[in-house]
VOBA-1610 file (N, C-alpha, C; in pm, whole numbers, padded with zeros to 5 digits, always signed):
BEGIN
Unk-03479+07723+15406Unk-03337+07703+15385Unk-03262+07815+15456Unk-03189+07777+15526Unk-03108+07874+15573Unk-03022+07991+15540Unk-03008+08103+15529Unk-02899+08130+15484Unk-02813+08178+15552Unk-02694+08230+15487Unk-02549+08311+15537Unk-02589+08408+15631Unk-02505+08402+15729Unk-02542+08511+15867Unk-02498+08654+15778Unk-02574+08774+15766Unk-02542+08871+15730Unk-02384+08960+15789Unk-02292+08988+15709Unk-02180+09019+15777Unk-02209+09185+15776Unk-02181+09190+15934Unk-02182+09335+15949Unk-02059+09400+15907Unk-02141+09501+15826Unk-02022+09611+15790Unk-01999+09729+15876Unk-01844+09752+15876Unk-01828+09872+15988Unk-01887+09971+15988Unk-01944+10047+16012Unk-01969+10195+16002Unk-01870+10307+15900Unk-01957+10375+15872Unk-01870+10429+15752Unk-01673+10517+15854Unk-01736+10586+15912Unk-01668+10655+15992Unk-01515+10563+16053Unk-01531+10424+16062Unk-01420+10344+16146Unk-01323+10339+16021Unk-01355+10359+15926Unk-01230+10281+15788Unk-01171+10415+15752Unk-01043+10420+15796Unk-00960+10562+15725Unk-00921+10529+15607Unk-00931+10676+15571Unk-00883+10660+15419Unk-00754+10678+15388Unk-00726+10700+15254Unk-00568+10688+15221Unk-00507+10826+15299Unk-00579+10891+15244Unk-00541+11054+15314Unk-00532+11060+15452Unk-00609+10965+15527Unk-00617+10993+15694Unk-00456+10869+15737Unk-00398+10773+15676Unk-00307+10687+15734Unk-00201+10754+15715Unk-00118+10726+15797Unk+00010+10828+15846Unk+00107+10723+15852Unk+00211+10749+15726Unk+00369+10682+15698Unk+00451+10774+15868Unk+00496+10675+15886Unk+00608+10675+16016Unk+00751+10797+15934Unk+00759+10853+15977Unk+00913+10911+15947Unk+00999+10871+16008Unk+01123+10778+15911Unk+01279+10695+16036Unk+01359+10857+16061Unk+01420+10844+16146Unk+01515+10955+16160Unk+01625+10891+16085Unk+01738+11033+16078Unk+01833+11003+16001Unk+01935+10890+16051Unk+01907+10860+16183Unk+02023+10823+16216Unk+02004+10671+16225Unk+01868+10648+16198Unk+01840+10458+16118Unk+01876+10447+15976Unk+01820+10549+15910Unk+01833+10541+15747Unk+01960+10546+15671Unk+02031+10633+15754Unk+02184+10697+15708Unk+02248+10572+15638Unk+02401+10617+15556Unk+02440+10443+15570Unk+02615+10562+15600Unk+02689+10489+15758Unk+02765+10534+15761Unk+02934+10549+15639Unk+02952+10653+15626Unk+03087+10690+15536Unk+03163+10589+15585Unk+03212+10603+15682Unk+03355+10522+15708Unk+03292+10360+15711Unk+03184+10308+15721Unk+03209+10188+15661Unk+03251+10135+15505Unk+03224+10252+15448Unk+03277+10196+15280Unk+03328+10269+15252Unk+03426+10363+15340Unk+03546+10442+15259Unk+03521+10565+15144Unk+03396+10585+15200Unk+03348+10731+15130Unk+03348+10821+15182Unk+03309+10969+15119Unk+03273+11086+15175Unk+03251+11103+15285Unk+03273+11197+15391Unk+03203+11216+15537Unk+03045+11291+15504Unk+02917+11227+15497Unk+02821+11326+15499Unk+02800+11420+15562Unk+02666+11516+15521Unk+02640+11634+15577Unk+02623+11610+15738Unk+02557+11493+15776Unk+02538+11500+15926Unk+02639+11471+15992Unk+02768+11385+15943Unk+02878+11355+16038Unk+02973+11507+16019Unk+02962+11559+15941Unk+03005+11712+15950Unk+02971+11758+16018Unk+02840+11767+16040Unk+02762+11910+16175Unk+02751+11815+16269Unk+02780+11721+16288Unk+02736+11625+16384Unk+02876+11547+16408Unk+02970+11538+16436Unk+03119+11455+16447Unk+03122+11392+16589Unk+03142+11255+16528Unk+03162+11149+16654Unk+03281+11217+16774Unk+03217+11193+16894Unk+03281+11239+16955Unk+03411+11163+16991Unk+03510+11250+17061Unk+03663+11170+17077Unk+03675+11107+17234Unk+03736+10952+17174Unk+03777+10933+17334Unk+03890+10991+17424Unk+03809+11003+17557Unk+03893+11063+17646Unk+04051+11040+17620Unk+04052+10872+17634Unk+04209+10806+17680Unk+04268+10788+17537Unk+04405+10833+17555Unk+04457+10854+17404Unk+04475+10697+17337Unk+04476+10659+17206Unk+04441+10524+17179Unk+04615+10461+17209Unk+04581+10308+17215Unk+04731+10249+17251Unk+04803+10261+17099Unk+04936+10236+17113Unk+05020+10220+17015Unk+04965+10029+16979Unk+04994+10052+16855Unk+05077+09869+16854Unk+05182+09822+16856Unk+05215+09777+16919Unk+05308+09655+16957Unk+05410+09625+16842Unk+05549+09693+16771Unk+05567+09619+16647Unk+05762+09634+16735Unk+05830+09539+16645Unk+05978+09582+16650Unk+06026+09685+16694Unk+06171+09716+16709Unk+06232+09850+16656Unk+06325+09825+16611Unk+06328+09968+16512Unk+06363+09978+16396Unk+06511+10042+16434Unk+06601+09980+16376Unk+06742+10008+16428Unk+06782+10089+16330Unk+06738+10169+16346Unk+06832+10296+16242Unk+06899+10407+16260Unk+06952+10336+16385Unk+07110+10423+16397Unk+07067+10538+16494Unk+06933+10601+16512Unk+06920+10694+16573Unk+06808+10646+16750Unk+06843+10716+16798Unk+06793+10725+16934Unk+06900+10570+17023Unk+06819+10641+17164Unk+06960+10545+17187Unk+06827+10370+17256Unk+06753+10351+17201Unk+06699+10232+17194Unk+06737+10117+17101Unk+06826+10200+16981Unk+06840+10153+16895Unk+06944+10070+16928Unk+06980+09965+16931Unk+07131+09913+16920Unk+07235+09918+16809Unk+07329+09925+16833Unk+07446+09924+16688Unk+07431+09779+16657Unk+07466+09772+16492Unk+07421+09695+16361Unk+07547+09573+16421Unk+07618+09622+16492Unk+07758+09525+16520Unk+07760+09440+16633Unk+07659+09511+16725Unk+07629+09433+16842Unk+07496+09305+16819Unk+07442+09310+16726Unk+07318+09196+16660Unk+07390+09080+16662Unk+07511+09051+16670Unk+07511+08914+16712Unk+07625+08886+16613Unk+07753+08785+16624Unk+07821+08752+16464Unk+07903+08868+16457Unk+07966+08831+16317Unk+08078+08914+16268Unk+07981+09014+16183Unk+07984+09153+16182Unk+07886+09230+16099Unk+07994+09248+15973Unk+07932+09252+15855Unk+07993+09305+15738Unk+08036+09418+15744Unk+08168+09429+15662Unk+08241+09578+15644Unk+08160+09693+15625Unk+08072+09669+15536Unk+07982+09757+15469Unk+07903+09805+15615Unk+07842+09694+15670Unk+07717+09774+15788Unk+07811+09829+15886Unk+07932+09797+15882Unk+08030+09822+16006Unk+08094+09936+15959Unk+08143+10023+15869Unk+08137+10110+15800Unk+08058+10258+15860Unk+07913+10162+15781Unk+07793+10266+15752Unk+07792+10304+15957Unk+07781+10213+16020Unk+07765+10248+16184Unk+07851+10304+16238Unk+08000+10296+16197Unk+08060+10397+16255Unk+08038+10548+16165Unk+07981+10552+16016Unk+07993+10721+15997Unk+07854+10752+16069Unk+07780+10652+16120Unk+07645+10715+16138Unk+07626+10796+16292Unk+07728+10662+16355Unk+07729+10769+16468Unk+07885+10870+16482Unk+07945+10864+16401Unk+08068+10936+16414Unk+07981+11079+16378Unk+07886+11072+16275Unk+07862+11195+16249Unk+07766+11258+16300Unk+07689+11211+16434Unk+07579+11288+16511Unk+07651+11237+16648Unk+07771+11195+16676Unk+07777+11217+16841Unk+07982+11260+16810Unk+08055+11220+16731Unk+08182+11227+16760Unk+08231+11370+16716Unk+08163+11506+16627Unk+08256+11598+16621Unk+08282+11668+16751Unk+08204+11627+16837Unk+08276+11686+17013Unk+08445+11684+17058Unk+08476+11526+16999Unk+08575+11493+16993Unk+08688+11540+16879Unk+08618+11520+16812Unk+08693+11594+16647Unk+08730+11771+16727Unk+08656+11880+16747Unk+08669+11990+16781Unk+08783+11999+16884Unk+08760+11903+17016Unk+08824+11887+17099Unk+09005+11844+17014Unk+09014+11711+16970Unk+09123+11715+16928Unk+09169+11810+16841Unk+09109+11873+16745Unk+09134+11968+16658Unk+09225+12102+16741Unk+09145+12143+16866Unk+09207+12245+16931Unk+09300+12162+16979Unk+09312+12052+17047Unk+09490+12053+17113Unk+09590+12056+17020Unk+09508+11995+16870Unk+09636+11975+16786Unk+09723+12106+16755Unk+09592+12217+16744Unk+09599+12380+16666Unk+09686+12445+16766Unk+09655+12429+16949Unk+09707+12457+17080Unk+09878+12403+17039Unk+09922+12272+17012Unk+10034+12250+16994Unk+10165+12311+16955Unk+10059+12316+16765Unk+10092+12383+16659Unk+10157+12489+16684Unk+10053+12619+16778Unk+10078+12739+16793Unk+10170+12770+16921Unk+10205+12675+17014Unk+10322+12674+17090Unk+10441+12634+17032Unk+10434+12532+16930Unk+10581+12541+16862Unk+10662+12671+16797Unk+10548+12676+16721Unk+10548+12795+16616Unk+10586+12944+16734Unk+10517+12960+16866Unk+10568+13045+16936Unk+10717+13043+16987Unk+10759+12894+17026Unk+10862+12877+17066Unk+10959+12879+16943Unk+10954+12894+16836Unk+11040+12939+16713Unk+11062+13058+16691Unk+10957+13128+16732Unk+10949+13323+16688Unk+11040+13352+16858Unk+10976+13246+16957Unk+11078+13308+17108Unk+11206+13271+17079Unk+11260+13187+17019Unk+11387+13166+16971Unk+11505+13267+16887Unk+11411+13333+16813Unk+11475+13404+16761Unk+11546+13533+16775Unk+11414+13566+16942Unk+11453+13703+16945Unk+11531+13689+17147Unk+11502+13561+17181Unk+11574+13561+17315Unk+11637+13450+17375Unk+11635+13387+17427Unk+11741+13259+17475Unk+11670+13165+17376Unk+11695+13109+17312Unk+11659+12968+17223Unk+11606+12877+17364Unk+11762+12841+17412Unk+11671+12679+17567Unk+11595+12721+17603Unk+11621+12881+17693Unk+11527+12906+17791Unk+11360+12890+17728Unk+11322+12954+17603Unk+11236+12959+17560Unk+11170+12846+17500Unk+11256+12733+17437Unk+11236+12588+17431Unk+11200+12547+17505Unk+11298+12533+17625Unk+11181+12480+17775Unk+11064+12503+17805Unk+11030+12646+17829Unk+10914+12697+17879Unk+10820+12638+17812Unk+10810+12660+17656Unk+10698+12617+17554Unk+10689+12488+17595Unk+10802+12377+17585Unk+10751+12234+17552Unk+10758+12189+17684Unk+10748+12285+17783Unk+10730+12227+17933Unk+10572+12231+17968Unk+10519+12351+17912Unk+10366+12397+17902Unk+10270+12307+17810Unk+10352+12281+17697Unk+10295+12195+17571Unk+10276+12030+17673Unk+10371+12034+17697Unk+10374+11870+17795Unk+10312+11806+17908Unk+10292+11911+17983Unk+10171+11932+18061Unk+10044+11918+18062Unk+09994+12026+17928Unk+09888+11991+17843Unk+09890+11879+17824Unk+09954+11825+17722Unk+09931+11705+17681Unk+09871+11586+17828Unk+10007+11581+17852Unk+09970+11471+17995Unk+09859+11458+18031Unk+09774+11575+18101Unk+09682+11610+18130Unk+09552+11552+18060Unk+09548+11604+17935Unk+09451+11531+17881Unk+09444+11369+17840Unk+09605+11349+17792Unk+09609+11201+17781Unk+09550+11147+17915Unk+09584+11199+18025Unk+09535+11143+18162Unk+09370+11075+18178Unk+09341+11237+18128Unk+09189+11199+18123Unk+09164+11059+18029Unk+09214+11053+17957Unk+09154+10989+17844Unk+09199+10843+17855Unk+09300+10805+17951Unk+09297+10715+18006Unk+09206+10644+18087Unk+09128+10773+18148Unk+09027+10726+18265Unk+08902+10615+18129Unk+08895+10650+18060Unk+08860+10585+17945Unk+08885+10415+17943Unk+09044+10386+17895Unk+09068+10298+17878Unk+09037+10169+17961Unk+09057+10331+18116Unk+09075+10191+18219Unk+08918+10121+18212Unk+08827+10196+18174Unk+08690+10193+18213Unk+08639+10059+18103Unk+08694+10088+18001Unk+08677+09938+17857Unk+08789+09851+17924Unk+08879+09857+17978Unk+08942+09690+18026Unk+08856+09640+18130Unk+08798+09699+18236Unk+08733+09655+18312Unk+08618+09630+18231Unk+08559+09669+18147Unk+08448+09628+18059Unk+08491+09523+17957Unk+08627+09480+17941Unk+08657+09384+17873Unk+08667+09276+17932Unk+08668+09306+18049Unk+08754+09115+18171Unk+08649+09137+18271Unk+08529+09141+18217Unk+08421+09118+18363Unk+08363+09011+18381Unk+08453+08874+18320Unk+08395+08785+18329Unk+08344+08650+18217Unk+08322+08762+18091Unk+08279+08733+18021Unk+08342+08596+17868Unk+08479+08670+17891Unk+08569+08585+17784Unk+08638+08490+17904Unk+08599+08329+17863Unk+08643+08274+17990Unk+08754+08134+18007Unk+08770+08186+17891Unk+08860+08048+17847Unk+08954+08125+17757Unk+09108+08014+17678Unk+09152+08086+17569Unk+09080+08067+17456Unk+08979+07940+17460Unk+08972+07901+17331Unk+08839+08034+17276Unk+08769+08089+17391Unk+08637+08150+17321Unk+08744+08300+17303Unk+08845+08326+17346Unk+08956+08486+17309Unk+09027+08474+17168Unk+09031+08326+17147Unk+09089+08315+16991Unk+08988+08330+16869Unk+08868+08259+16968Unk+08743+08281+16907Unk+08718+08425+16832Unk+08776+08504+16882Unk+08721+08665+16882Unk+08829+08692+16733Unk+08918+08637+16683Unk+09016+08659+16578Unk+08937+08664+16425Unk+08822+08566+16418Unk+08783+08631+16289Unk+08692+08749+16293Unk+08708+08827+16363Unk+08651+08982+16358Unk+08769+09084+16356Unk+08888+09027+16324Unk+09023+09147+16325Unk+09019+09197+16222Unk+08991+09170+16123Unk+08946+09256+15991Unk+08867+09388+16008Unk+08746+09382+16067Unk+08660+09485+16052Unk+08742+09541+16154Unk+08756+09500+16284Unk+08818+09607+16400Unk+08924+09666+16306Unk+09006+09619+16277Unk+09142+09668+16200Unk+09101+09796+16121Unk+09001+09776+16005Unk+08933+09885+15918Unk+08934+09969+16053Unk+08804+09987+16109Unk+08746+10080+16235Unk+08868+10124+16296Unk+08965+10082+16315Unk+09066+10142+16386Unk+09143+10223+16304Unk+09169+10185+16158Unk+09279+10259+16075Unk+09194+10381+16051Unk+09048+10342+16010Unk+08972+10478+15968Unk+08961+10610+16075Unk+08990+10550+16252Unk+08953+10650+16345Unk+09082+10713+16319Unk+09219+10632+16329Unk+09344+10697+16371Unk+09356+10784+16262Unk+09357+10773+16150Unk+09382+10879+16033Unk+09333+10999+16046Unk+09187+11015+16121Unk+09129+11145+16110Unk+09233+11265+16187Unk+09234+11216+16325Unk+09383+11318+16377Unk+09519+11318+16357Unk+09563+11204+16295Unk+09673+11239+16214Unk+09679+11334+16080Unk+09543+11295+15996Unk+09535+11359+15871Unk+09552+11507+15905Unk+09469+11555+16030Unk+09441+11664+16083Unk+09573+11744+16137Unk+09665+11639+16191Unk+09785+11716+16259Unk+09863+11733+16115Unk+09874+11651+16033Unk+09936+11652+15891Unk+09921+11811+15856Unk+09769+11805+15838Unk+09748+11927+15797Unk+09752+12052+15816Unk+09756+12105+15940Unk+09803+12163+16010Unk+09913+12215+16001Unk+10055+12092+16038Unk+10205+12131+16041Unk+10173+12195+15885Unk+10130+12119+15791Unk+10169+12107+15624Unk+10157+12296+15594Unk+10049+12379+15687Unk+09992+12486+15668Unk+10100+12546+15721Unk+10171+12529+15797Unk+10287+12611+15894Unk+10449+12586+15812Unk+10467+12475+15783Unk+10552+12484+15661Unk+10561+12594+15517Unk+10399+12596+15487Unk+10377+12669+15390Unk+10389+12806+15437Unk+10381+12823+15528Unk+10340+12973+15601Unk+10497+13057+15589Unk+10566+12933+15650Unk+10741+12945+15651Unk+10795+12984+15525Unk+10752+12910+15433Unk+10813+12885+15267Unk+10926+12783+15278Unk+10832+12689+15304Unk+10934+12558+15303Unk+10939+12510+15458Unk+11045+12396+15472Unk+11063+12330+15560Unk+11136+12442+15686Unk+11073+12422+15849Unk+11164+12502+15889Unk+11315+12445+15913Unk+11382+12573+15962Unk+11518+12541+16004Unk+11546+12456+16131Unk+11637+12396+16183Unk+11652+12321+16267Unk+11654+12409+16404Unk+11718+12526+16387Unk+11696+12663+16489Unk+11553+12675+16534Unk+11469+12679+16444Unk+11307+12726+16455Unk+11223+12604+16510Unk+11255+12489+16488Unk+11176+12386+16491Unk+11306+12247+16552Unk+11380+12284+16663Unk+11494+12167+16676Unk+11466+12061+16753Unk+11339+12095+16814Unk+11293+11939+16910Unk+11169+11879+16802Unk+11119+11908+16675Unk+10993+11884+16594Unk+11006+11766+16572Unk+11136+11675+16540Unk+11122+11544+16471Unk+11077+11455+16639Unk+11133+11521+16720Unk+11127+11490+16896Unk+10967+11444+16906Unk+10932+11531+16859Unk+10781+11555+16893Unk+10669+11461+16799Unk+10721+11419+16702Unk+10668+11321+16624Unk+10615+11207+16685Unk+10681+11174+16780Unk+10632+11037+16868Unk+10509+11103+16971Unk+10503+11242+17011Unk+10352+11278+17056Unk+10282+11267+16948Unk+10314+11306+16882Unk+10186+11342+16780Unk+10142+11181+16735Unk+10240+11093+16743Unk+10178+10939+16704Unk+10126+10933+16812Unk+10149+10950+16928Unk+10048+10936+17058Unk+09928+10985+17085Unk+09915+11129+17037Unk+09824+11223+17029Unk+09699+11148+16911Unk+09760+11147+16852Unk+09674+11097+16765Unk+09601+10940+16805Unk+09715+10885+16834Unk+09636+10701+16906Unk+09560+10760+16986Unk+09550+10813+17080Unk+09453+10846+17218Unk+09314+10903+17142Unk+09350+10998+17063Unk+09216+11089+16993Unk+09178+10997+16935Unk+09226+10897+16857Unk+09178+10778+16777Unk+09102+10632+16867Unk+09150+10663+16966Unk+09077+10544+17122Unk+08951+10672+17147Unk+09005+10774+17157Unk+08856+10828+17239Unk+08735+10834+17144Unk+08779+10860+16970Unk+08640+10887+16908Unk+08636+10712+16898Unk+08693+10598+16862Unk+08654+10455+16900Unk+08545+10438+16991Unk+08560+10481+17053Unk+08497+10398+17182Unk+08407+10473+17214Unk+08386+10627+17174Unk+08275+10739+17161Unk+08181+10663+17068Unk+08229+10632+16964Unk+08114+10543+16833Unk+08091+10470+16845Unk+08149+10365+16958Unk+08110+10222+16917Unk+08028+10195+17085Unk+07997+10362+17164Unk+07910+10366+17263Unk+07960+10320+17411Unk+08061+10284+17424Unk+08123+10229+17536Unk+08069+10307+17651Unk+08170+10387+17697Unk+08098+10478+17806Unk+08064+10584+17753Unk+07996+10693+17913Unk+07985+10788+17859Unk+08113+10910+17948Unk+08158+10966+17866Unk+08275+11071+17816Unk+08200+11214+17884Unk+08104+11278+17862Unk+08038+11346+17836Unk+07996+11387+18010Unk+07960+11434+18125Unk+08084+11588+18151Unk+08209+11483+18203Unk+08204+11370+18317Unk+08298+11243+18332Unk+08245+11118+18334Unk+08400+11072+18360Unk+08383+10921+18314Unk+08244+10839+18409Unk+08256+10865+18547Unk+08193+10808+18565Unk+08019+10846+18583Unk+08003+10944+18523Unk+07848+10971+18525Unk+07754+10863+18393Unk+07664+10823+18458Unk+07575+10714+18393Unk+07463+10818+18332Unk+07514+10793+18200Unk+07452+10836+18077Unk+07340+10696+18008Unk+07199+10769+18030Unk+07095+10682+17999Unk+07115+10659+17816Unk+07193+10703+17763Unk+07184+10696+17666Unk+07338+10602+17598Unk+07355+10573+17664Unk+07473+10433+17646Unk+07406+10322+17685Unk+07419+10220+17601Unk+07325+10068+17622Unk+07417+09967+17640Unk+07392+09873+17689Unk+07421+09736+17668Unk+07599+09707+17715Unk+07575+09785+17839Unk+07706+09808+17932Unk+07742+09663+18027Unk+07631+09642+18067Unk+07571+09502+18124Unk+07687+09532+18311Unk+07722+09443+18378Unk+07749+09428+18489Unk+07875+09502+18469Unk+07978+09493+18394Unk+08087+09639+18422Unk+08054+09772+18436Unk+07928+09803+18376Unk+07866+09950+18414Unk+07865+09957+18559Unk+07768+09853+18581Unk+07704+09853+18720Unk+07831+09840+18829Unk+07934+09786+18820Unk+08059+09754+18912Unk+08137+09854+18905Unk+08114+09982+18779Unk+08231+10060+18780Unk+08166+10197+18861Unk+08027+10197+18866Unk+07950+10270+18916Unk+07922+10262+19057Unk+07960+10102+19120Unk+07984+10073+19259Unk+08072+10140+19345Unk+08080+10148+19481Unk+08227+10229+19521Unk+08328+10135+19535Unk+08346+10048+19490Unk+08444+09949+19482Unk+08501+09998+19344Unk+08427+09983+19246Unk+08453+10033+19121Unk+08508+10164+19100Unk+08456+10243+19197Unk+08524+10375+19138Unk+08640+10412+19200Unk+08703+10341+19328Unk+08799+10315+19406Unk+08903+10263+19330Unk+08873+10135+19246Unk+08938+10073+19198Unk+09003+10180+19016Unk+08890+10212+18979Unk+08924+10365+18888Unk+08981+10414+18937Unk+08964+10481+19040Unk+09033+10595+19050Unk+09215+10565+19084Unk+09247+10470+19122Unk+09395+10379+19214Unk+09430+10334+19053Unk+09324+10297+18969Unk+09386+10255+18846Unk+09458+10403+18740Unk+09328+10473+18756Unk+09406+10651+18691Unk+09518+10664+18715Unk+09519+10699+18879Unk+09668+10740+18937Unk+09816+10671+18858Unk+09788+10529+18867Unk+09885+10450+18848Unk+09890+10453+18703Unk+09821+10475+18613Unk+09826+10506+18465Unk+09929+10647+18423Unk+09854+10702+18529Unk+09892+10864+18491Unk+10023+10846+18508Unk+10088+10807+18627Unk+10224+10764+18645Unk+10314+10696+18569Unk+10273+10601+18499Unk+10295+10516+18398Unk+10307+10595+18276Unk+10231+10688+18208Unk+10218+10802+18126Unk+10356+10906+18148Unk+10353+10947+18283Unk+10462+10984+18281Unk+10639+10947+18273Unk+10610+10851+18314Unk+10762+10726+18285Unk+10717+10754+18142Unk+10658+10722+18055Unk+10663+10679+17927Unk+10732+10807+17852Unk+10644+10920+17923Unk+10678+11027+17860Unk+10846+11124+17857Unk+10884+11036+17972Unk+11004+11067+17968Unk+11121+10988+17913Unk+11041+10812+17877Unk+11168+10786+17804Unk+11122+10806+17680Unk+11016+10846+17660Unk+11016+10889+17486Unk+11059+11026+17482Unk+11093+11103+17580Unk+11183+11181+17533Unk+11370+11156+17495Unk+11350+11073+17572Unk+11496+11004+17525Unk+11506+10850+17474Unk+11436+10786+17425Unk+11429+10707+17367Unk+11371+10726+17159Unk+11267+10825+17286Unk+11184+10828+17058Unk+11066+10758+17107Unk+11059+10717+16985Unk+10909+10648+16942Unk+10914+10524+17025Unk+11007+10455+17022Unk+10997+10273+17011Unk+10989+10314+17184Unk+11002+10378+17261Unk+10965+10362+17381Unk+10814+10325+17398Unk+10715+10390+17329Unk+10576+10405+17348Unk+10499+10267+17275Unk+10605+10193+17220Unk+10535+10049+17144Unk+10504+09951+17235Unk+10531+09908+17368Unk+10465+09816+17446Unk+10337+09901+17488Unk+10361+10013+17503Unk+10212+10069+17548Unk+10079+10122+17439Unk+10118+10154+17366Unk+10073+10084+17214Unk+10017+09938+17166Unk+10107+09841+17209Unk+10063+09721+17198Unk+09936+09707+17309Unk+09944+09711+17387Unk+09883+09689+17562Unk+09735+09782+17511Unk+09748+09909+17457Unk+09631+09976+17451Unk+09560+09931+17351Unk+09608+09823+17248Unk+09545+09779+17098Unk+09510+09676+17140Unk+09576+09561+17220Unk+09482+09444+17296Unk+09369+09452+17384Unk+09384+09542+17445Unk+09288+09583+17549Unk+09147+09600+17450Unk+09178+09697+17354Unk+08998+09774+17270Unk+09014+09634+17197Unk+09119+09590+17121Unk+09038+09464+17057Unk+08974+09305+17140Unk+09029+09317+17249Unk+08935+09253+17310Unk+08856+09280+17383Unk+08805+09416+17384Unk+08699+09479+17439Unk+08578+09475+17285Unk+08645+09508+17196Unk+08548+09545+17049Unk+08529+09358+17033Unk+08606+09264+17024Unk+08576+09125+17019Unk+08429+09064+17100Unk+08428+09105+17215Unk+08364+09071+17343Unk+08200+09153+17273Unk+08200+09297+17198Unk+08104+09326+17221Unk+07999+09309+17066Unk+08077+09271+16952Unk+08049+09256+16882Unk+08021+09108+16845
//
């Protein structure tokens, strides 16, 4: 009978024992389980060991911007399109009145104080040497001044009518269109004009007090005269911080230097910045300034009501410039 083929056994020597087989050691960097996948601790090895940084700095993402009044990417809350509410129309003029307009505030502040202190000189020169002669001199110097700067500040106006009629309002019916926004302009306008009136108020009110009481007609005999500058003085300072807040041009060293930080000027920038444009500025100044001066002389003999067509003319102009941009 046959049997089973004998199975050879290995030799003692081929079979290792427990002691002779050798467990593999993983390194740390299979076994680990990284921190930042589950929002834990940084371990000991990413401490002594820290992923290295990429060269190229990482991209931003892509989101909106955030219109909050600051930098000049931002657009004003009034230019978004529509009639803006009192409230946001408000809040945008103190926001930028109060990080770009006390330039203007300082500025008017000194011509008003400059005024002040030529009247007040020409009252103390009155007393002690020719009254006319010394009347003249002052309110010939005072008038000058003035002109002068009103001049400038015309270069202004002319710069928002040409930014008002470039095209844009093209019919009557889309200019009537612009009437339910006279409310907020109206606010924005009463709130600018008050600040340099309040200011010239205050001022005279300090020089009265200084006097003890009202002066005499001797000390102060052209002052009620002068009331119709100071309504002027004040409209102009009240157009320049306007149109300073609500970004029009830029003011800032002149009119016509292109300030990257004024937006949404669109093709009147670009045409006033042309030499056609600045030709046409500059022939428009002249003829303003001239015009300024006629005015200024029949409001010396007229009064106030001389300066009300040009008054009217300068309040149509920004409200259909502020219509157009809002």
């Amino acid at each position: 009978m046959p049997t089973a083929p004998e199975v050879e056994s290995p030799p003692e020597g081929d079979v290792p024992t427990a002691a002779e087989v050798e467990i593999p050691e993983f390194s740390d960097e299979r076994t680990e389980i990284r921190s930042d996948d589950f929002g834990m601790q940084p371990t000991q090895a990413e401490i002594e060991n820290p992923a290295p940084v990429p060269s190229h700095p990482p991209v931003p993402l892509s989101r909106p911007p955030v219109f909050h009044g600051q930098g000049s990417a931002a657009p004003p809350l009034s230019r978004a399109g529509g009639s803006a509410p009192w409230s946001v129309v408000l809040r945008e003029v103190m926001d930028r009145f109060r990080r770009e307009a006390p330039v203007f505030v300082v500025g008017g502040a000194l011509l008003i104080v400059v005024r002040v202190l030529l009247a007040f000189a020409a009252g103390f020169l009155a007393l002690s040497v020719d009254p006319g002669a010394a009347r003249q001199v002052i309110q010939g110097v005072s008038t000058l001044a003035f002109l002068i700067v009103v001049g400038f500040l015309f270069l202004g106006l002319v710069a928002v009518a040409l930014d008002a009629v470039d095209g844009r309002v093209t019919s009557i019916r889309r200019l009537f269109s612009q009437v339910r926004r006279l409310p907020a302009f109206l606010l924005q306008l009463v709130v600018l004009l008050a600040l340099p009136l309040l200011g010239y108020g205050a001022v005279v009110g300090v020089g009265y007090v200084s006097f003890g009481g009202m002066p005499s007609a001797e000390v102060f005999a052209p002052f009620w005269e002068q009331w119709g500058w100071a309504v002027a003085t004040a409209f102009c300072l009240g157009v320049v911080v306007y149109v300073w807040v609500f970004g029009r041009l830029s003011f800032m060293p002149f009119f016509l230097v292109d300030d990257p930080t004024v937006t949404a000027l669109g093709a009147a920038r670009r045409s006033i910045l042309s030499t056609r444009g600045k030709n046409l500025l500059v022939l428009s100044a002249v003829a303003i300034s001239l015009g300024i001066l006629l005015l200024g002389v029949l409001a010396l003999l007229v009064g106030l009501f001389a300066a009300v067509p040009a008054v009217v003319l300068l309040f149509a102009i920004l409200y259909r410039a502020h219509g157009r941009r809002t």
